[in-house]
C-alpha positions, 0 to 999 in steps of 0.5 A: 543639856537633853536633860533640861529640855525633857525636864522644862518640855514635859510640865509645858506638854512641848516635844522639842526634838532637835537643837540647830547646829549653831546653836549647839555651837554656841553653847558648847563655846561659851564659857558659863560664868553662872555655872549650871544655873546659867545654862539651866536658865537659858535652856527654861527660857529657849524651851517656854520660848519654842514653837515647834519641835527645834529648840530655838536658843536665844543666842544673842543672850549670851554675854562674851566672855572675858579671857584671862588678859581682859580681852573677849573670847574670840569664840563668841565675838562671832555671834555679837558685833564688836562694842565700837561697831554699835553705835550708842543713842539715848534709852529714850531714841531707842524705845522710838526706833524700836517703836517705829520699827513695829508699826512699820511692820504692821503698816502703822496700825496700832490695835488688835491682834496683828497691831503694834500694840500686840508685838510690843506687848503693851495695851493700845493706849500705853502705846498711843501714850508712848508715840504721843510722848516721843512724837511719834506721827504716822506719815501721810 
């Protein structure tokens, strides 16, 4: 793995120094369906992804793996909640609450650098399009 990261940290001029604990954790536990490749691929995402010198590994990333009677591993149910506990809504209802919640986070404003455009990344009118389709009104 210190391989993957020298190799994709050096093209990007990145210094990542360390690897949290959990994270550690939850690579070495996986079970890697995808060989190397898979692994090599998470770290180029972790690495261009990084801000600073602590590799920050998208866990959630990666998928339980099924064990030889069908069942999840029990090493990765830790880091996902279990399937029945999510409940399921409409692509549509999930692009709206998604949308709600980043103009919640910027106190509803749409444009600039610190807008909800901006997190979404999306342009302005894309968005403005978006909350006219799903109804989206910002509260008085």
């Amino acid at each position: 793995m210190r391989y993957f990261v020298q190799n994709f940290s050096r093209p990007l001029n990145k210094t990542v120094e360390y690897v949290p604990a959990d994270a550690m954790d939850a690579l070495v536990n996986y079970a890697w369906p995808g060989n190397i490749r898979e692994l090599e691929n998470l770290i180029e995402r972790a690495v261009l992804l990084s801000p600073g010198k602590e590799l920050r590994v998208p866990i959630s990333e990666l998928k339980p793996a099924l064990s030889a009677n069908g069942n999840v591993s029990a090493d990765l149910s830790l880091f996902s909640p279990s399937p029945s506990s999510i409940p399921i809504t409409t692509l549509e209802e999930a692009e709206r609450q998604h949308i709600l919640r980043a103009l919640r986070q910027t106190e509803w404003r749409i444009a600039g650098p610190k807008g909800a455009a901006a997190i979404l990344g999306m342009k302005r009118t894309t968005l403005q399009a978006r909350m006219r389709k799903l109804g989206i009104r910002r509260p008085i």
